[in-house]
Backbone as CSV, one residue per row, in Angstrom:
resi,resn,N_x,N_y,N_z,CA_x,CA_y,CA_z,C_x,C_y,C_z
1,UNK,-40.484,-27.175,-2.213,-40.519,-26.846,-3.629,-40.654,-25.348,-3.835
2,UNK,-41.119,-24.918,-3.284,-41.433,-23.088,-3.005,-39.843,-22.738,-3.067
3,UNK,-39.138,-23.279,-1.818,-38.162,-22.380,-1.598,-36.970,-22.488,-3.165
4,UNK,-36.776,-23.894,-3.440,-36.269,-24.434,-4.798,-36.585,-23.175,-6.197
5,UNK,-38.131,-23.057,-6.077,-38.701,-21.755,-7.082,-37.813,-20.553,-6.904
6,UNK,-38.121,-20.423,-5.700,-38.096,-18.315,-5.526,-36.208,-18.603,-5.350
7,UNK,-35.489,-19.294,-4.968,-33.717,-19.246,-5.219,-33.695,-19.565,-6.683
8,UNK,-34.411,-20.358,-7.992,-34.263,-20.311,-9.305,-34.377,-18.720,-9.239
9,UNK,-35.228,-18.354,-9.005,-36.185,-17.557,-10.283,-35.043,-16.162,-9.430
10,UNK,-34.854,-16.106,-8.444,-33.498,-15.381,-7.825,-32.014,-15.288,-8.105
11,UNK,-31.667,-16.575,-8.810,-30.408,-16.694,-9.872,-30.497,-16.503,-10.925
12,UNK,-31.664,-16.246,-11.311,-31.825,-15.616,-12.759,-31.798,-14.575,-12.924
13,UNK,-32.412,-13.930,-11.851,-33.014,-12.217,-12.089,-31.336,-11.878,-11.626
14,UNK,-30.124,-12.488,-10.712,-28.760,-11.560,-10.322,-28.251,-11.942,-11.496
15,UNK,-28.062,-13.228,-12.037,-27.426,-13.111,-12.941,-27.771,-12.491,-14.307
16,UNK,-29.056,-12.407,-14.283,-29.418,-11.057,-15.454,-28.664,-9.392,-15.045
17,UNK,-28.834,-9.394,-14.120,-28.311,-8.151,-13.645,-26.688,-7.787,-13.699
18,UNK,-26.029,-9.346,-13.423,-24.420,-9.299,-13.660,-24.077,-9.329,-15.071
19,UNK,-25.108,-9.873,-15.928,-24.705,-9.740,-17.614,-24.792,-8.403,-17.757
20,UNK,-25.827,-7.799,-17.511,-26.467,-6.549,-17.765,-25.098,-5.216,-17.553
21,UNK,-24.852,-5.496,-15.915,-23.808,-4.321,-15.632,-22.648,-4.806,-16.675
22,UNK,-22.288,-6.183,-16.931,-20.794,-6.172,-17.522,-21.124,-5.606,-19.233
23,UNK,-22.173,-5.595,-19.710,-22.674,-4.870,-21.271,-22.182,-3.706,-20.774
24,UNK,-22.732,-2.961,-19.808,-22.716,-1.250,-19.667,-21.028,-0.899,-19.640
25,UNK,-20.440,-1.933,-18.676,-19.519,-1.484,-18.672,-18.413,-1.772,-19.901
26,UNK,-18.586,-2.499,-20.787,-18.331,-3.097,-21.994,-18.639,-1.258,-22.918
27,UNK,-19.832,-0.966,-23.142,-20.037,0.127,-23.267,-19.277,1.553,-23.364
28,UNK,-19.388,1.717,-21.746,-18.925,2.598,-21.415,-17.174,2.885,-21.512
29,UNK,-16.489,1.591,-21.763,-15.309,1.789,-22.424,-14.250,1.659,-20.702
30,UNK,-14.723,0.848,-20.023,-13.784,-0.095,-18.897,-12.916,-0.416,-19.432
31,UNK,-12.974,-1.393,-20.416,-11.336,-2.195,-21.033,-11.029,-1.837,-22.118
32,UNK,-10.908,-0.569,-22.499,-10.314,-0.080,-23.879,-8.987,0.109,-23.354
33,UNK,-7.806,0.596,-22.388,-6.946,0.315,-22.382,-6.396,-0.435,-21.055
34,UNK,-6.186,-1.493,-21.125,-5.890,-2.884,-20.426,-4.647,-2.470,-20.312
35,UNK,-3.076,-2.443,-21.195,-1.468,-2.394,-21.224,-1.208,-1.362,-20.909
36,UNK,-2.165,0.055,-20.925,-1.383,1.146,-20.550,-0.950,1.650,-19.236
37,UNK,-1.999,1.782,-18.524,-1.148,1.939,-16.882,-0.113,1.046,-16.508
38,UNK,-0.349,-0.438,-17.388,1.333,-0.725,-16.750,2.082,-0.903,-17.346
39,UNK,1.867,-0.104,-18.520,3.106,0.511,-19.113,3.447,1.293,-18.866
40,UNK,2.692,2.285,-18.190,3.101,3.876,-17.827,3.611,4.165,-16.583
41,UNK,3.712,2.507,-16.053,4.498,2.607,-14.521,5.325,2.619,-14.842
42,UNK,6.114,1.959,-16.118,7.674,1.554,-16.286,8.371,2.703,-16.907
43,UNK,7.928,3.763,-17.305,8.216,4.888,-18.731,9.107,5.708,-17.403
44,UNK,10.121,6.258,-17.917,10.804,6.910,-17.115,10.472,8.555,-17.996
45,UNK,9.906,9.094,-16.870,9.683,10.443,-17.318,11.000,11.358,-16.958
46,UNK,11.560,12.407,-18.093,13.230,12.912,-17.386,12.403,13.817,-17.614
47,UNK,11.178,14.688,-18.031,10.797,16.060,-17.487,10.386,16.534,-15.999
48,UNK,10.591,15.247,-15.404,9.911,15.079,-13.811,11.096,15.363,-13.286
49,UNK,12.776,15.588,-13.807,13.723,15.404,-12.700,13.494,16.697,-13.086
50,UNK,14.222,17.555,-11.740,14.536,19.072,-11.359,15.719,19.000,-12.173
51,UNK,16.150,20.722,-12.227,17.106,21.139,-13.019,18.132,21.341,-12.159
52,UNK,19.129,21.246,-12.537,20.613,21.837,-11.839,20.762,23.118,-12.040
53,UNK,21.005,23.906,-10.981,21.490,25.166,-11.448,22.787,25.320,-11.101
């Protein structure tokens, strides 16, 4: 019954800790843009080609 306790009371305290980091990173602005890098793989940049001389 001990060991049953201290693995509860041990899935509580990580999974407090995994809510916790995903707030901060919620926060800190991780998924504000989700579509753009792969959109910005597909964008054909023509200031990147060299010039002809």
């Amino acid at each position: 019954m001990d060991a049953f306790l201290l693995l509860t009371i041990a899935a509580i305290v990580l999974g407090g800790m995994g809510v916790a980091v995903f707030f901060w990173t919620l926060r800190s602005g991780q998924y504000d843009d989700l579509d753009g890098a792969a959109e910005r793989i597909l964008m054909d940049d023509d200031d990147d080609r060299p010039t002809r001389s």
